[in-house]
C-alpha positions in Angstrom: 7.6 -1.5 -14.9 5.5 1.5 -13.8 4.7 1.3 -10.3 1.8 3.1 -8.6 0.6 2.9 -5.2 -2.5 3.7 -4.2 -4.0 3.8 -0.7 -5.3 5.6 2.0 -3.9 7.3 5.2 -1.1 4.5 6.0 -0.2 5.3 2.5 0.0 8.5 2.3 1.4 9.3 5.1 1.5 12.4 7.2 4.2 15.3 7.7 7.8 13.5 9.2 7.2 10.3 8.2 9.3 8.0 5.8 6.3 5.8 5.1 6.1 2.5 3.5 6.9 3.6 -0.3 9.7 4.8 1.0 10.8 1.5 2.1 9.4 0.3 -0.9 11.7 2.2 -3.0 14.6 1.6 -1.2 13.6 -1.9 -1.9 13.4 -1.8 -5.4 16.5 0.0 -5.7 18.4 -2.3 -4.0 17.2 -5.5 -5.7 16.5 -4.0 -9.3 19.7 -3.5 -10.2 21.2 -3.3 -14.3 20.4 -6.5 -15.1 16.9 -6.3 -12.9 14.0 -4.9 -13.6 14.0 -1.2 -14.7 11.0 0.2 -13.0 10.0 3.9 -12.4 6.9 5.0 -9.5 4.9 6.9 -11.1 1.1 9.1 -10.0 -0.9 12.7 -10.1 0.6 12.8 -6.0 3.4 13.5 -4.3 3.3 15.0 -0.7 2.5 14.0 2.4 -1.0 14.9 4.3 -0.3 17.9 7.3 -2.5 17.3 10.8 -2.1 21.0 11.3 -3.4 22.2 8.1 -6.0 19.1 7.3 -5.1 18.5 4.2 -1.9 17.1 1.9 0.0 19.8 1.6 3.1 18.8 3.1 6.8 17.8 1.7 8.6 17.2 4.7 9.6 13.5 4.0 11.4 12.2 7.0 14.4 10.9 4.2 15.4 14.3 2.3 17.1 12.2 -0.3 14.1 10.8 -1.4 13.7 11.5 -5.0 10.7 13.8 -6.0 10.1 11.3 -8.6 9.7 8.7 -6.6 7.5 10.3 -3.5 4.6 9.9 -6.5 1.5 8.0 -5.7 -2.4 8.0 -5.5 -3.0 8.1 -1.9 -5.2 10.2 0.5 -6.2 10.5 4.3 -9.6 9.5 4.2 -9.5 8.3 0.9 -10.8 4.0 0.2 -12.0 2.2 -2.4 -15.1 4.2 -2.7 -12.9 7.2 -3.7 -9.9 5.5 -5.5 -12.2 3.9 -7.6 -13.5 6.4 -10.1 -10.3 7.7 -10.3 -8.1 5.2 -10.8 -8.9 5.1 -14.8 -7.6 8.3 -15.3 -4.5 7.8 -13.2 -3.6 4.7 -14.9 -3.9 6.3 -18.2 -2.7 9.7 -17.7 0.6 8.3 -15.9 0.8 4.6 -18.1 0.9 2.5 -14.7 1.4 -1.0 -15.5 1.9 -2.1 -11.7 -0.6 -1.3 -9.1 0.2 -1.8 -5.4 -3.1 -1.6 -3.8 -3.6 -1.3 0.3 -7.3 -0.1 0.5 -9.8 -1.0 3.0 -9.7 -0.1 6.3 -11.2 3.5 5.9 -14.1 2.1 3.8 -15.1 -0.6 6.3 -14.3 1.7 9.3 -16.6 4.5 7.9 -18.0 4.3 4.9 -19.2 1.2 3.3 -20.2 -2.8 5.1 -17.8 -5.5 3.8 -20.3 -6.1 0.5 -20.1 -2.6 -0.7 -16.8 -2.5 -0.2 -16.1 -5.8 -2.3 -18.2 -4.1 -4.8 -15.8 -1.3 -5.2 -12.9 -3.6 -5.6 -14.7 -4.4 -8.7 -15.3 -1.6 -9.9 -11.7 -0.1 -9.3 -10.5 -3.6 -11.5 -12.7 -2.4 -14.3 -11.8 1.2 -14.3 -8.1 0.4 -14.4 -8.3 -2.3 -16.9 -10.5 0.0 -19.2 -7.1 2.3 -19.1 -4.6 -0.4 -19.4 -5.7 -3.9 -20.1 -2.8 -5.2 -19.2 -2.4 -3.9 -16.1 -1.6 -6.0 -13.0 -2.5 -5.4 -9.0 -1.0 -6.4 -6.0 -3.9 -6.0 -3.3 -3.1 -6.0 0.3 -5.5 -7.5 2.4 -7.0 -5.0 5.8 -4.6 -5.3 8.6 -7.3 -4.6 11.2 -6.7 -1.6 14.1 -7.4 -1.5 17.3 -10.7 -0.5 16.9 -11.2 -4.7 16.2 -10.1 -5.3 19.8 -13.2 -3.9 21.2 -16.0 -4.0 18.0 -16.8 -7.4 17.8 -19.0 -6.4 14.3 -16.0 -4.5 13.1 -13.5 -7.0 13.3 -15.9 -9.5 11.6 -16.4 -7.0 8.8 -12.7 -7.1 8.5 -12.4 -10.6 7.9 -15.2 -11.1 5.7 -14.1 -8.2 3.6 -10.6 -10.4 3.6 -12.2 -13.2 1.9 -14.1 -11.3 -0.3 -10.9 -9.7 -1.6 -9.3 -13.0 -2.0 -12.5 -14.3 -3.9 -12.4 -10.9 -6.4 -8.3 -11.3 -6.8 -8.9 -15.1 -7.7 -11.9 -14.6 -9.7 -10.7 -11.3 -11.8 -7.3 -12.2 -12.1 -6.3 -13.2 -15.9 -2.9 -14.2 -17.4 -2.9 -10.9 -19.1 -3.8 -8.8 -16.1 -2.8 -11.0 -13.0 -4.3 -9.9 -9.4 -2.9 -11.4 -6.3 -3.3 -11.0 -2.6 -0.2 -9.9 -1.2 0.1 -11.8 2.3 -0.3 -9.7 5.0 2.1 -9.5 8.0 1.9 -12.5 10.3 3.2 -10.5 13.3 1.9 -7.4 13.0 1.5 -5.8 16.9 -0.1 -2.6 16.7 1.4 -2.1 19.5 5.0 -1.9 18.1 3.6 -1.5 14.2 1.9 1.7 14.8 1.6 4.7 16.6 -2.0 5.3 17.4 -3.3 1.9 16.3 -3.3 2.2 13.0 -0.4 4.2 11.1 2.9 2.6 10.8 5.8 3.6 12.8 8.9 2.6 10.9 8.7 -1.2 11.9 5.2 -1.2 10.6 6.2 0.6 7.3 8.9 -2.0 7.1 6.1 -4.9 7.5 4.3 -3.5 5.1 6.8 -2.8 2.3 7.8 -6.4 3.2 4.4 -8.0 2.2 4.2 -6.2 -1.4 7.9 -7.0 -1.9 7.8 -10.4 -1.4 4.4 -10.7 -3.6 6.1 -9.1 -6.2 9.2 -11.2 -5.9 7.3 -14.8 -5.5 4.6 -14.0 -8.5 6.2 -12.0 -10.7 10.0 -12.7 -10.4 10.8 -8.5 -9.5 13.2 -7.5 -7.2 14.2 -9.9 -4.4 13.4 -10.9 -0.7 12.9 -8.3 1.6 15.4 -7.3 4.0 14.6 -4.2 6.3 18.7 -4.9 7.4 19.6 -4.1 4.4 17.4 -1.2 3.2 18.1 0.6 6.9 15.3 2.3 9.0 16.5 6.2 8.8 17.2 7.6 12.0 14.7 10.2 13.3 11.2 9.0 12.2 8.6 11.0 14.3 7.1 8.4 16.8 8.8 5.1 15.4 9.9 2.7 17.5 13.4 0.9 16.7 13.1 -0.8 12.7 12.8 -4.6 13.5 13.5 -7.3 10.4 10.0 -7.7 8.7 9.1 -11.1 8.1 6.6 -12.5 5.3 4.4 -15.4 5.9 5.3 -18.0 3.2 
């Protein structure tokens, strides 16, 4: 298994942070052991985007033992599906991902393109990395909405619709040579506790995260095992994170 994740600023992650591929990867190697699935993370990325420089320049995972190999990825600040999608055919093939772990959306909806447009690109992005490896399979995340939704009625509406557009793509693309599923996303998700400025994760939001792929992965396609955050650890000294709480996953 050849993991990739893809994403935008929550995936990426900025200078300090663990992120959630991190926990990810603690994950996986705690539940694909010798007789699980061998897996390696795999992408044209690796660091972590700088607020002082403006761009992802950075190395300074929160972890220092994480592996170079496995800080890989295809993730950017800014970055949605409008910008993953003509590029995720080339990534696929150039780094033979078989296992796509998608979290996309947010930026797109929040400042680019309307829920339609959007859906569109999932599409598009399906195609593209299909045309590389036509047996690839995705694990999409739906948008956890910010707190931008609180206040902007039209916003939050765009949010939901894009949801079920997702869901409709996932269920309508997906094949039993190239599966697609929608990952379920956290049921308790408080920004206030699960982010730091409304949006990026703090440790117990990384955790939540990891938590929703992991357990879509585990129930669909028998890999790894059920999340525990107890048992992969929150590091100590993640810039603004709150305490790690257990992440739960709506069944």
């Amino acid at each position: 298994m050849r993991v990739l994740f893809v994403g935008d600023s929550m995936t990426i992650g900025s200078a300090g942070e663990h992120t959630w591929r991190h926990r990810m990867w603690r994950h996986l190697e705690r539940t694909c052991g010798p007789h699980g699935t061998a897996y390696e993370i795999v992408g044209p990325r690796d660091a972590l985007y700088d607020k002082a420089a403006d761009a992802p320049v950075s190395h300074d995972y929160a972890d220092p033992a994480f592996p170079a190999a496995a800080r890989r990825h295809l993730a950017g600040w800014g970055e949605g599906w409008l910008h993953m999608a003509p590029v995720i055919g080339g990534a696929v093939r150039e780094h033979r991902a078989d296992t796509l772990l998608v979290f996309l959306g947010l930026i797109d909806l929040g400042f680019y393109t309307g829920s339609d447009a959007t859906a569109a690109n999932v599409r598009r992005f399906v195609a593209e990395a299909r045309s590389a490896e036509p047996r690839v399979r995705m694990a999409l995340l739906p948008v956890i909405p910010n707190t931008r939704a609180r206040h902007d009625a039209f916003f939050a509406a765009e949010c939901k619709r894009f949801n079920g557009l997702l869901a409709r793509a996932a269920a309508e693309l997906s094949t039993p040579s190239s599966p697609l599923l929608t990952a379920v996303p956290p049921h308790d998700w408080d920004p206030a506790r699960d982010t730091y400025d409304g949006t990026h994760p703090t440790a117990s939001g990384e955790h939540r995260i990891a938590a929703a792929f992991a357990g879509a992965l585990h129930r669909a396609w028998g890999v790894g095992g059920p999340y525990g955050a107890g048992a992969v650890g929150a590091q100590p000294g993640a810039p603004r994170a709150r305490r790690a709480e257990p992440a739960t996953v709506e069944h």
